[in-house]
C-alpha distance (Angstrom), angle and dihedral (degrees) to the residues before:
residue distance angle dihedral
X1 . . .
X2 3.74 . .
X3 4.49 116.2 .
X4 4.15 100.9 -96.6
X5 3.57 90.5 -111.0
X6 3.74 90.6 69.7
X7 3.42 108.5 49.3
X8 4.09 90.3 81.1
X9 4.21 86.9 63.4
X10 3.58 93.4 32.9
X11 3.83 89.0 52.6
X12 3.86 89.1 44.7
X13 3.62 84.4 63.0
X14 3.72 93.3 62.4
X15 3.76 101.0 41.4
X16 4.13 123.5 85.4
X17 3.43 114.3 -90.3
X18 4.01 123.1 -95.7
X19 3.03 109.7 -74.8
X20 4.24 87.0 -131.4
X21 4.01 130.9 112.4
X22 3.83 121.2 -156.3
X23 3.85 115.5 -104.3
X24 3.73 103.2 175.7
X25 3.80 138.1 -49.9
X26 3.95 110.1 -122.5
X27 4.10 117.5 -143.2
X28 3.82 106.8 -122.7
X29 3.57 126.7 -161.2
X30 3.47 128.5 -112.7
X31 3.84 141.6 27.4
X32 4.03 129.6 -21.1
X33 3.31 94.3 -103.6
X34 3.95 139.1 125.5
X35 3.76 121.9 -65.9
X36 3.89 129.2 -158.9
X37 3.63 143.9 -165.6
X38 4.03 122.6 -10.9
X39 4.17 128.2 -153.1
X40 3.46 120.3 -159.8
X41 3.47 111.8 -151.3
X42 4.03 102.8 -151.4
X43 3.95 101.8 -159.1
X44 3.91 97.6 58.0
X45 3.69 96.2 20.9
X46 3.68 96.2 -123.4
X47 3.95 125.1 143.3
X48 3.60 117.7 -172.1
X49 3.82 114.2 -158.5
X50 3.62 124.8 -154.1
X51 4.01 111.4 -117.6
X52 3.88 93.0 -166.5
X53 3.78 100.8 173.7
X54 3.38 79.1 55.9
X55 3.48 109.9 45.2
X56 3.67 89.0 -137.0
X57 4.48 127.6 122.4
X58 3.86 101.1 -142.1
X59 3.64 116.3 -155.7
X60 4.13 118.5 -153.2
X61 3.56 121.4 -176.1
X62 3.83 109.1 -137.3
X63 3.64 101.0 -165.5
X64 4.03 95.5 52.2
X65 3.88 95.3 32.6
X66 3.89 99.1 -128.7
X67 3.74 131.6 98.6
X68 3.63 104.9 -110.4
X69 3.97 103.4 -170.1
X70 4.02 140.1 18.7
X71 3.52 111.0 -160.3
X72 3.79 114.0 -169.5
X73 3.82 126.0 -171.9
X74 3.54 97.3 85.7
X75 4.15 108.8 112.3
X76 3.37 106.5 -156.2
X77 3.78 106.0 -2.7
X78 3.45 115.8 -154.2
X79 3.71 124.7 148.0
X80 4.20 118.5 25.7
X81 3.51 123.8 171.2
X82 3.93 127.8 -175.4
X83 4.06 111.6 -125.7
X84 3.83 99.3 -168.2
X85 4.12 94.6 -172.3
X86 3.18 95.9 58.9
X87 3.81 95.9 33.1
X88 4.39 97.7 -132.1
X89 3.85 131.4 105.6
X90 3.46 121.2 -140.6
X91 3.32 131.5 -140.9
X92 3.86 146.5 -166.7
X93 3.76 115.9 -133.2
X94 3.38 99.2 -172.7
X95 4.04 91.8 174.1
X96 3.80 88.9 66.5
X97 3.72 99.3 25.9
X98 3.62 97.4 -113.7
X99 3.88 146.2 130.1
X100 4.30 102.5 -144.1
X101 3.47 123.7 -160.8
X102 3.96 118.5 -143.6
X103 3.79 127.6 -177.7
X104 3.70 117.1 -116.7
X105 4.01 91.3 -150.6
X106 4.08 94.6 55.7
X107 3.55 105.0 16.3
X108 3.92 90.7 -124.9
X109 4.00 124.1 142.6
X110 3.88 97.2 -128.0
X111 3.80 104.5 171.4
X112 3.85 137.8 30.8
X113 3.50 123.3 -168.6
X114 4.25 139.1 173.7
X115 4.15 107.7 -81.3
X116 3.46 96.8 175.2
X117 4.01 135.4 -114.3
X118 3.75 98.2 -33.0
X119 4.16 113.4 -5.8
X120 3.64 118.4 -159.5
X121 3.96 132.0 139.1
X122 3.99 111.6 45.1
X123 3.34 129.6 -152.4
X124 4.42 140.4 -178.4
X125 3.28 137.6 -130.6
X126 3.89 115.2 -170.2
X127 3.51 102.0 176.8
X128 3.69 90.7 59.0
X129 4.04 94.3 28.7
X130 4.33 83.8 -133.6
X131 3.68 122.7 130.8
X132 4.03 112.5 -137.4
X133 3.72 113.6 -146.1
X134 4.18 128.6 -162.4
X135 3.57 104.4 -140.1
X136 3.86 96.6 -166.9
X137 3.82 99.4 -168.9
X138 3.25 94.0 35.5
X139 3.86 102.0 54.2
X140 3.47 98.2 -140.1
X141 4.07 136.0 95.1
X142 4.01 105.5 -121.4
X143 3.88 109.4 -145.1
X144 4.00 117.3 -152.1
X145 4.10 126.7 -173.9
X146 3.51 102.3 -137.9
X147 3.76 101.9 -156.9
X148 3.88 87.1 63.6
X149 4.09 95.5 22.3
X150 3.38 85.6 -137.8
X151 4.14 125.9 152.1
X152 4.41 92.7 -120.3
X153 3.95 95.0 170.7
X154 3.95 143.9 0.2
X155 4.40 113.3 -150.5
X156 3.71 119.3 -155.7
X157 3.82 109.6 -125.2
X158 3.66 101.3 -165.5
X159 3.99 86.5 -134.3
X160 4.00 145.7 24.6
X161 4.24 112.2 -39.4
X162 3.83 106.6 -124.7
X163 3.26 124.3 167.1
X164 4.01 120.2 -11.7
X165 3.82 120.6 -154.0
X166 3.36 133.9 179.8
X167 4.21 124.5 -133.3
X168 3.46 117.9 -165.6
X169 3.86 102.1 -176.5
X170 3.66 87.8 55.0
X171 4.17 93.4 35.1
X172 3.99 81.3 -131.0
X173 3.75 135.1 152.6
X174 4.13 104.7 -150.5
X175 3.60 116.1 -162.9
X176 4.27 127.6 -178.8
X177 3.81 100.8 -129.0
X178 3.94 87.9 -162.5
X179 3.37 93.9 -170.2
X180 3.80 102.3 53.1
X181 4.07 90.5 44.8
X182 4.14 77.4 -117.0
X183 3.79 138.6 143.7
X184 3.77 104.7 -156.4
X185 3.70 129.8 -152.2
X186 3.71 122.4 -142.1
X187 3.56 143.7 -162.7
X188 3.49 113.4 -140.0
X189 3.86 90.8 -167.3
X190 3.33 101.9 52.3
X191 3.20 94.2 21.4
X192 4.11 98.0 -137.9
X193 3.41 135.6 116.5
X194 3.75 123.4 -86.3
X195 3.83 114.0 169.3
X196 3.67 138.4 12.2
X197 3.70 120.1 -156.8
X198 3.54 119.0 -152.1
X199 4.11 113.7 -143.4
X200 3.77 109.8 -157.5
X201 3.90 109.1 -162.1
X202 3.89 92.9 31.8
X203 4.08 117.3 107.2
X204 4.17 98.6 -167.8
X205 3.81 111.2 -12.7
X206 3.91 109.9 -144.8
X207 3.85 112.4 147.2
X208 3.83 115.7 65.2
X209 3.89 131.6 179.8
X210 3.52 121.4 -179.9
X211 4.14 118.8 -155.4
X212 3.36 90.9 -152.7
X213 4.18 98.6 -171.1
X214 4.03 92.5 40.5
X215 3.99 95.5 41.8
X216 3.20 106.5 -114.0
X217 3.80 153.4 132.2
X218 3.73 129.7 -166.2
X219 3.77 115.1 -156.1
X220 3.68 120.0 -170.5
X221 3.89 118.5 -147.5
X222 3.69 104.9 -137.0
X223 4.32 95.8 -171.9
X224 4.37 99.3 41.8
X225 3.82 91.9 35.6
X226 4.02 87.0 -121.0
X227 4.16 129.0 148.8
X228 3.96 107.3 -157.4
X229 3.95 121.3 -165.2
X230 4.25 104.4 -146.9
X231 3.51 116.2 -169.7
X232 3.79 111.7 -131.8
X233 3.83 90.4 -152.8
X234 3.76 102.3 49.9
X235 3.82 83.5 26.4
X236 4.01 86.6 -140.8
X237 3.85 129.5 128.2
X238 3.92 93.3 -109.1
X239 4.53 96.5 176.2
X240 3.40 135.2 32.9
X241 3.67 129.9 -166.7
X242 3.92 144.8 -179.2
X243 3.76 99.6 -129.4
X244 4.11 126.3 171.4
X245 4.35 117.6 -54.4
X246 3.98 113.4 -82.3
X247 3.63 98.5 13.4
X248 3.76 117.8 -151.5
X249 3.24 139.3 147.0
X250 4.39 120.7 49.8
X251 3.78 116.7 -162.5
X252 4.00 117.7 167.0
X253 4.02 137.4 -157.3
X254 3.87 104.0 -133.0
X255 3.60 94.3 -175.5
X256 4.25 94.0 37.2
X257 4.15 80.1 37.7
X258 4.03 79.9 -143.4
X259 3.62 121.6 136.6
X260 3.74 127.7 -147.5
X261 4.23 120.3 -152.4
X262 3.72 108.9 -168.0
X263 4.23 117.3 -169.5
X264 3.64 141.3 -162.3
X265 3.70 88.3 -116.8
X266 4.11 89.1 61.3
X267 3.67 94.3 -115.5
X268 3.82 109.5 125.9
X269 3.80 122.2 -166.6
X270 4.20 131.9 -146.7
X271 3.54 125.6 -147.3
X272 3.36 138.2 174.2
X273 3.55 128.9 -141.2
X274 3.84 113.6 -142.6
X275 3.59 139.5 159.9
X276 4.56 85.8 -14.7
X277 3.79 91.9 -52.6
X278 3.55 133.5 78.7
X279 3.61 138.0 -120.9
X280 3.70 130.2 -154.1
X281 3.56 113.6 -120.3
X282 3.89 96.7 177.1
X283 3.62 144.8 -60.0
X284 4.10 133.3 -150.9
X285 3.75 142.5 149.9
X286 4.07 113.2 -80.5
X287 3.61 104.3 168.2
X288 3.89 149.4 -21.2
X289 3.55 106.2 -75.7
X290 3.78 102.4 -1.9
X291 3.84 99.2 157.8
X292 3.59 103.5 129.9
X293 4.16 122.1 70.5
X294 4.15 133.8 171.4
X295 3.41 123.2 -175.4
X296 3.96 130.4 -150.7
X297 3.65 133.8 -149.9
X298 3.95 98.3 -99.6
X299 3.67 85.2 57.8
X300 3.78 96.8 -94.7
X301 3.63 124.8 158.3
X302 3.59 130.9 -153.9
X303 4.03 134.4 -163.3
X304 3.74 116.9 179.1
X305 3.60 101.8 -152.5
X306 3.65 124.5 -165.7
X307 4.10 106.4 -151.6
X308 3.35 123.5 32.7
X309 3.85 114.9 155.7
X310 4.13 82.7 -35.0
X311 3.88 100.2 -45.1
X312 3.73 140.3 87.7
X313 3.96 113.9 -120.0
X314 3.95 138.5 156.7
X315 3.55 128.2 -105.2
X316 3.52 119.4 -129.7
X317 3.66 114.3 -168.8
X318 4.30 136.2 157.8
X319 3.31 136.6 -163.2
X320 4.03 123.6 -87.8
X321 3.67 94.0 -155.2
């Protein structure tokens, strides 16, 4: 029998290819060190990528093909998510502990404000206008008010943050409490907790994805190597699935309705979504470190990865079918 930690490669092995061709691999600037999360922001086409070992928010413009800004000033960079109404990313710089605010229009970090003990995944509210931060270390979700970009309230988790999504049929905040084997339900509002769902096959949830239209959430299992499908209407963990060691990173097709599961170990895994269910469409080892995806709307999908033959570059790939 095969150590644990192998049966995610050896299992690659036996599972179709992805269903991915190579476009091009992108030169990026800096160091060959570890990137983060990326944010597409769909009206100008830009995704900024988080160079964490760098402490530096690259910005890549998808629809010319060349990186058109890198912003540094951001120790630590973690989480970054593009907020197209109110034209700023933000971004978690976990090396000073803070959430920064850069304008999409200049490029310029023009606000820092508290995150917490150790800010990572970000997440919107536009109802509210409030920015919902998982402080992992911390155990708490860190709220912000964007028009002042302002730290308004700090709620206790009970566990690790992963994750933190935001649903707006429900009106819901959901957060991975990793450490409770939890998806947590939150009102942005009143900012208190309102549900806990337990997930049974799941050893540390981090990754989420919510399908908003279908009603669903995909929650990647970071310490069993496991992808669960949870039904936001029965609220139950309907799929489970051995997916690539230290998943991390979710990013999803909404016109393909294919979902891509990048891990720590470089094995990324395809799914379709079909019919409220998903089906495996294949899963193998792309690169060292390949645990953070985006997707654009001609299909395109992107892996920043951090070493290859010395250097930093982008990954570039498209769909085969």
């Amino acid at each position: 029998m095969p150590p644990p930690r192998l049966l995610p490669l050896l299992l690659a092995l036996l599972l179709p290819p992805l269903p991915l061709r190579l476009l091009r691999d992108v030169p990026l600037p800096g160091r060959a060190t570890r990137f983060d999360y990326e944010s597409l922001d769909p009206q100008t086409g830009v995704l900024f990528i988080a160079h964490l070992g760098d402490g530096h928010v690259l910005a890549f413009d998808t629809r010319a093909g060349k990186l058109v800004a890198d912003i540094p000033g951001v120790a630590g960079v973690h989480g970054v998510l593009a907020v197209p109404s109110l034209g700023r990313v933000y971004a978690s710089a976990t090396g000073t502990n803070q959430v920064v605010a850069i304008d999409e229009r200049t490029f310029r970090i023009v606000a820092t404000m508290p995150g917490g003990v150790y800010p990572d995944g970000l997440a919107f509210d536009p109802a509210d206008h409030e920015l919902f931060v998982s402080d992992e270390r911390g155990a708490t979700d860190t709220v912000i008010d964007t028009t002042t970009n302002r730290r308004i309230a700090t709620i206790p988790l009970g566990g690790e943050a992963g994750n933190t999504q935001y649903d707006p049929v429900s009106g819901r905040m959901f957060v991975a409490v990793q450490t409770r084997n939890a998806l947590v339900a939150i009102n942005p509002k009143t900012r208190q907790i309102v549900a806990s769902y337990p997930l049974p096959g799941c050893d540390e949830d981090h990754g989420v994805y919510l399908d908003v239209p279908h009603r669903l959430a995909f929650i990647a299992c970071q310490d069993n190597a496991t992808l669960l499908t949870f039904d936001l209407r029965s609220l139950k963990v309907t799929q489970t699935f051995a997916i690539g060691r230290d998943p991390d990173v979710l990013a999803f097709d909404s016109a393909l309705r294919r979902l891509y599961v990048a891990s720590e170990s470089g094995v990324v895994s395809v799914f379709d979504e079909k019919d409220r269910a998903l089906i495996r469409r294949g899963q193998a080892y792309l690169a060292r470190e390949a645990h953070s995806v985006a997707v654009d709307a001609q299909h395109r999908v992107y892996f920043p990865l951090q070493d290859i033959a010395g250097r930093p570059l982008l990954r570039i790939l498209a769909p085969t079918n």
